[in-house]
N, C-alpha and C positions, 0 to 999 in steps of 0.2 A: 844696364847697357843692352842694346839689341845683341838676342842670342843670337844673331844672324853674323853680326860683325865679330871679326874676331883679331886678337893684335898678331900680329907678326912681326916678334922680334929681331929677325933679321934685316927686316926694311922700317923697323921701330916706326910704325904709323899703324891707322884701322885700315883694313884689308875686308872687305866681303867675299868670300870662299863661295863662290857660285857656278853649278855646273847644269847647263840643261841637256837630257839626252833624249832622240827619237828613238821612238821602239814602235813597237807592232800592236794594235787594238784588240784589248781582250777586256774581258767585264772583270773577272777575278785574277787571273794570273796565278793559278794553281794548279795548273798542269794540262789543264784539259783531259784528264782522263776518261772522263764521259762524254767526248766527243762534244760537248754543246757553249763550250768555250773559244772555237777553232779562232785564231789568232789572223786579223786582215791587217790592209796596208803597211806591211812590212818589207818589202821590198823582193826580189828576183823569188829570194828561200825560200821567203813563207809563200810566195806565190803556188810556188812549186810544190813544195811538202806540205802545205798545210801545217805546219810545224813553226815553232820559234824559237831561239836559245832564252829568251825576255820572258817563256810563256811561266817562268816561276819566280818574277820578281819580288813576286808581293803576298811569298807563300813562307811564312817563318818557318826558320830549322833550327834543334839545338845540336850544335859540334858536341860531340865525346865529353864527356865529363861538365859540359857546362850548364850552368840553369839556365841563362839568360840566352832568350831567342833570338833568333838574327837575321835579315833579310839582305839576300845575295840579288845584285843586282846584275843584267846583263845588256849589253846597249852595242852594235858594231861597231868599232874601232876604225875598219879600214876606209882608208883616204879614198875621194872619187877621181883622183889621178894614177892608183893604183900602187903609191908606195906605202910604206910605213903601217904596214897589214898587221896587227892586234896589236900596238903601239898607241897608247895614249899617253898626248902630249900635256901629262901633268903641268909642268910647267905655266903653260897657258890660260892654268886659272888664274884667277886676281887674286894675288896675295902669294904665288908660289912661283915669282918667276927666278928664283934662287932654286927652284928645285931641279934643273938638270940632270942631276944624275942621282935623284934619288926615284925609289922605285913605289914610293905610295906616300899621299897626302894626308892628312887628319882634318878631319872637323869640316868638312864640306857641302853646302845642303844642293843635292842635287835634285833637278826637277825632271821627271819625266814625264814627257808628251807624247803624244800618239795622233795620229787624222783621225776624228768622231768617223764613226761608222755608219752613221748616216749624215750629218750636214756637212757642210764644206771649209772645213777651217781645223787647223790644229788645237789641240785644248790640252792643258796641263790632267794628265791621268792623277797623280801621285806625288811623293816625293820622298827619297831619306835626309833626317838633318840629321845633324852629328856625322855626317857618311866618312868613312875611309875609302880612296881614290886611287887604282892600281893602276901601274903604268901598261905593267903586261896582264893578260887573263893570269886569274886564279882557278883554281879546279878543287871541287869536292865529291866527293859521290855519298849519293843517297843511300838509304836505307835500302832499297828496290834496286841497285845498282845505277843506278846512270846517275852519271857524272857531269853536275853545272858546270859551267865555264861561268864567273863572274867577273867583274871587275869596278866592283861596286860594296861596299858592307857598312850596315848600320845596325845596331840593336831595332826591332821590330816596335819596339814602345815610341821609339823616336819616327818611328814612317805611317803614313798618312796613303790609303789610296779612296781616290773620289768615288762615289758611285755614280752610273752612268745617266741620272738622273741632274746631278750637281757641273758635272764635266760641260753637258751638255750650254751650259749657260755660257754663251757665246762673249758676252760683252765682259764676263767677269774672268773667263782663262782661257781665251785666244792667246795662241802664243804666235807671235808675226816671223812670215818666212819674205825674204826677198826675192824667194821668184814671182809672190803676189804685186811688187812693186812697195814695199816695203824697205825702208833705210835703215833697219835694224833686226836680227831675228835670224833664221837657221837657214844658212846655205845650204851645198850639196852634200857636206858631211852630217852625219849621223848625231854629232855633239856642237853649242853655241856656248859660247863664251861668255856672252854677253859684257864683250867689253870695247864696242864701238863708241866711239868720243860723237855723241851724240845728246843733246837735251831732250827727246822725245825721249829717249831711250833711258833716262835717270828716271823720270815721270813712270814711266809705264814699270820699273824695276819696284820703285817707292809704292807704288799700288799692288802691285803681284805680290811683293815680299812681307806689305801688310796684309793682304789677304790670308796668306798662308802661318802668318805667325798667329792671327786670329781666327784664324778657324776652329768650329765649334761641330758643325756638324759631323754627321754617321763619318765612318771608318770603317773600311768594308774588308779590311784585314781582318781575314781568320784565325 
């Protein structure tokens, strides 16, 4: 069975667990601390600080007593109508619309995109499979003191980020927004669904999701 699908016994059917998030353009996602990673189109923050909460996506950590590495994910939650501020609407995914009032999902593969830094089009950065999916931020702090905000977790063996050579390939992880004039793809929030009743939009899911389950090349996880 595609490790993709997965059942969910509460609505006894296959269920795809699919979440895409926009974050802010960086090559590694490891903090930037030499400055030569600084973090673009991310919107009002990073414009401003130069800074991201996303800039350690794809930077494994081991928690206190455990072997197994993990990659903490960070993506903004708040609505462009201004309510529902670090509130993710688990629910929402496919396969979890029983989850109202629960507080994290299992088994998720979330996709993260970002605007290429130089052509004109969204491209899929990354992704976690297997991810766990928080309703509110989680918080950890580092060794160095500062403290992630995530709301994303997967073991690190299971995430994948492009290098900016592979990203760059337009025709194979464009991700489509509808303010391009696009009937499928990422409005003014931060996170896509992708669950528009849409035939384009099955096609283009069936191509993406093969891509990703086949991929072979670099992993630019450190």
């Amino acid at each position: 069975m595609n490790k993709y699908i997965n059942i969910n016994k509460k609505l006894g059917m296959n269920i795809m667990k699919v979440l895409f998030c926009n974050i802010a353009w960086m090559r590694e996602y490891t903090g930037n601390e030499d400055g030569n990673d600084k973090p673009i189109h991310g919107g009002e923050y990073v414009d401003r600080t130069d800074d991201a909460h996303e800039k350690y996506n794809f930077s494994p950590m081991h928690f206190n007593g455990e072997d197994e590495a993990y990659c903490l994910g960070f993506y903004e939650t708040k609505s462009h109508n201004g309510k529902d501020i670090n509130q993710m609407h688990i629910e929402k995914i496919a396969g979890c619309e029983l989850c109202k009032n629960e507080e994290c999902v299992e088994d998720v593969l979330v996709i993260y995109c970002a605007k290429h830094s130089i052509y004109n089009f969204t491209t899929v950065v990354g992704w976690y499979n297997h991810a766990d999916v928080y309703r509110h931020y989680q918080n950890v702090e580092f060794d160095n003191g500062y403290v992630q905000s995530y709301n994303a977790i997967a073991k690190a063996k299971d995430c994948v980020l492009l290098p900016v050579s592979e990203r760059s390939r337009k025709i194979k992880w464009q991700v489509p927004r509808k303010s391009n004039g696009c009937k499928f793809g990422f409005g003014r929030a931060n996170v896509w669904y992708a669950s528009e009743a849409n035939e384009e939009l099955k096609d283009y899911m069936k191509k993406l999701l093969y891509q990703i389950e086949n991929y072979d090349g670099e992993n630019c996880i450190k």
